[in-house]
N, C-alpha and C positions, 0 to 999 in steps of 0.2 A: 329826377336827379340826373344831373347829366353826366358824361364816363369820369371826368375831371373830379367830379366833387365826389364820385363814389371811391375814388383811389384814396383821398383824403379821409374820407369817412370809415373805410375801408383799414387804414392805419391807424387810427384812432382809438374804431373796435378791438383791431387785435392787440394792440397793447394794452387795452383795459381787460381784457380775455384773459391774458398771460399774468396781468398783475405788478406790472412794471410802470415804474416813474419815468421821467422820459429823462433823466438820468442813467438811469437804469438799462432802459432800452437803449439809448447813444452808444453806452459802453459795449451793449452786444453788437451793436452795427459795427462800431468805431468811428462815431459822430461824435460830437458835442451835443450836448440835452439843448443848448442855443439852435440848432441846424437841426433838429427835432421838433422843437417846440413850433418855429419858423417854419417847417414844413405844413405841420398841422392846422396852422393859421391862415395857410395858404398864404405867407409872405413869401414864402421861395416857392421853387420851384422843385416839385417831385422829381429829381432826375432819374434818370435807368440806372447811375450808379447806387443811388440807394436804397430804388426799387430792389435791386438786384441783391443787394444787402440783404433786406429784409427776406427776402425770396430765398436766400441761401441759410440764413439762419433762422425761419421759421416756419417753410415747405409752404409757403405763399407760391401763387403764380403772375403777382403786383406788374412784374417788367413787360409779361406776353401781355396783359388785358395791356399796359400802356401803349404798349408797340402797335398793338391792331385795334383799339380803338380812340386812345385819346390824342393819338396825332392827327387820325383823322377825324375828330371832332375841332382840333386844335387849328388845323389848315384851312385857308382858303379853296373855295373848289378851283379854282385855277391853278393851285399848286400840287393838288393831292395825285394827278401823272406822276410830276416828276420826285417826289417822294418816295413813287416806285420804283422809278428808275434806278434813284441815288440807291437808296435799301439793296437793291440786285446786284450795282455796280463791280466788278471786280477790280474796273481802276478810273481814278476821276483826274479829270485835269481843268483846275478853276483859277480864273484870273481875276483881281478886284481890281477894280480902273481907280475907285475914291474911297475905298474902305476896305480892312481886313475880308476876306471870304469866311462865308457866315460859320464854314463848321469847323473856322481855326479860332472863333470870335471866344473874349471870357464872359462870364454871365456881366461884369458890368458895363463890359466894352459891346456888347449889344444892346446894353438897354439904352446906351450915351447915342449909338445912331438910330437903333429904331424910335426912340424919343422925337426924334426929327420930325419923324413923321405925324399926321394933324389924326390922334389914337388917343379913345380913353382910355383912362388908366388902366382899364380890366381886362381892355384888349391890346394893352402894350405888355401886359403882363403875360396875357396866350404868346402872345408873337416872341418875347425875351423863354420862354418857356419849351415855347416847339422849337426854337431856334438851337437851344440845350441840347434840347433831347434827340434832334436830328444828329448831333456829333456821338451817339451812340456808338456809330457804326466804327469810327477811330479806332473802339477798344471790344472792338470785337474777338472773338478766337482767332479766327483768319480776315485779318481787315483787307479792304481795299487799298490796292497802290494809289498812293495821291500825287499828285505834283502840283503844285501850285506858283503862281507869279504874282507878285506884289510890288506896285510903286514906291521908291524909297519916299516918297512925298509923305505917302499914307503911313508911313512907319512913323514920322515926324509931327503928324497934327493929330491933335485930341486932346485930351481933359490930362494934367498933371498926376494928377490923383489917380488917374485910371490907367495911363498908358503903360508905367514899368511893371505893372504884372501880365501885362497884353504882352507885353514884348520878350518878358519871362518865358510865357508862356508859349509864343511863337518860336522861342529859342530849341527849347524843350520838346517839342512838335518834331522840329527841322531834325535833332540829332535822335529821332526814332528810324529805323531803316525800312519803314515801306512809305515813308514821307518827304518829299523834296520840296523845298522854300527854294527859291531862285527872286532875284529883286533885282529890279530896273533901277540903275543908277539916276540920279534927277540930271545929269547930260546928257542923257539918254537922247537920240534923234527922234522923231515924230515914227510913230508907229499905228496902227492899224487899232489896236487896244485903246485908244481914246475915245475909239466910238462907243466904251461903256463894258461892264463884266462881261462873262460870261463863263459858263461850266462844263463841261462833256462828260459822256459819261459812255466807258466800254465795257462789252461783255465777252462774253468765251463762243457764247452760241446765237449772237445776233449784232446788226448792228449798232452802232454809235448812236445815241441821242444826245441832244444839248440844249442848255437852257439858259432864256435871256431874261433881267430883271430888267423891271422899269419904274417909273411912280406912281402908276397905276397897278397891273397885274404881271406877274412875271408871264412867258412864251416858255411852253413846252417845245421844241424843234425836234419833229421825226424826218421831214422829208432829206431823201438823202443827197439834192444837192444844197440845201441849208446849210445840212450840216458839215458837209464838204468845204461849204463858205464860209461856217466858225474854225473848222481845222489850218484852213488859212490864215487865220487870226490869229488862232492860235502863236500858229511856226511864226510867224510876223513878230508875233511879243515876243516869244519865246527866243527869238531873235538878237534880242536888244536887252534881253536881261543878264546879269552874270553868270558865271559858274556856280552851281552849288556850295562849293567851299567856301569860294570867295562871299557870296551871299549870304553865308551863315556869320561869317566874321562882322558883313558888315549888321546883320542881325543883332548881335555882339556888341559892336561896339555904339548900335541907336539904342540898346535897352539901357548902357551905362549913362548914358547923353540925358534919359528920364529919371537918373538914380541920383 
């Protein structure tokens, strides 16, 4: 049984233990018995929020086993570095060159890009799943400072159906206060950020790390003039993007553009 399927199994048990319908149980979480049932079926995704649900209203420890084993069963080993990194981070600075950054992404607005990719079902389903659960960290007690930069391009293309809760959602993110949205106008002049994402990631007591995706396997980046070279990149976008205010306005006014 692998960690994945014992979380599941795991849920199952203990709601037949307790004697509860998953009616029942929804209402003690404050789920829908729908987003219950969906769990157990493994059509959704276990997230830490309702790991944590459960964890709080029935002296489970569901969210730690998830956190320390089934992301790392859930990750590529080429990813499973900088998972550490992100998890430690005290402030991240991520820029998506053609798509939203993954841990502002909604569950459907990741499965619509990672779909792209040539993934069975089962393993589009880990990837849509760990990509969830990595945004943990957002709502944590003391979360990390984020800032992130976004192409107004990427605001604008995707699925109808999918995008105004994405952009809801990115709204929602932006007016939290350890969270800054900043967005490249499409006049924007040519900038440095074309050559593709990228993430940093800083701590209190070492330095910077940063990390590159690709269509192969994402880069872990320690060496410190690398990373010196994504900081450059960085200030480059960062350059060319607007103000915070003005970025959330025009956040604002693409999520009504999909409404």
């Amino acid at each position: 049984m692998s960690a994945s399927e014992f979380v599941l199994w795991e849920l199952r048990r203990r709601r037949a233990a307790e004697g509860l319908s998953q009616d029942e149980w929804g209402a003690r979480l404050y789920f829908s018995a729908q987003h219950v049932s969906a769990v157990e079926r493994g059509t959704r995704p276990a997230k830490p929020d309702y790991l944590l649900a459960v964890d709080n209203e029935f002296g489970t420890s569901l969210a730690v086993f998830y956190e320390s084993f089934v992301m790392q069963e859930l990750a590529p080993v080429w990813l499973r570095p900088w998972l550490e990194y992100e998890e430690k981070a005290t402030a991240l600075r991520l820029y998506g060159a053609l798509v939203i950054p993954g841990l502002f992404q909604t569950e459907r607005y990741a499965r619509m890009v990672l779909s792209c990719a040539p993934l069975q079902s089962d393993e589009l389903e880990s990837r849509v799943q760990l990509r969830l659960s990595r945004q943990a960290i957002l709502d944590r007690p003391n979360p990390p400072r984020v800032s992130a930069v976004v192409d107004e391009l990427v605001l604008r293309r995707g699925e109808p159906t999918i995008m105004p809760e994405q952009l809801q959602h990115l709204v929602a993110l932006a007016e939290r206060p350890n969270i800054t949205i900043r967005v490249i106008p499409s006049d924007a002049p040519a900038h440095l950020g074309w050559g593709g994402p990228l993430e940093l990631a800083s701590f209190t007591d070492a330095e910077d790390v940063g990390y590159l995706d690709n269509h192969l396997e994402g880069q872990t980046v320690t060496s410190p003039s690398q990373v010196t070279a994504l900081h450059a990149v960085w200030d480059d976008v960062s350059a060319v993007a607007l103000p915070a205010r003005q970025s959330l306005d025009l956040l604002k006014e693409v999520a009504k553009s999909w409404t």
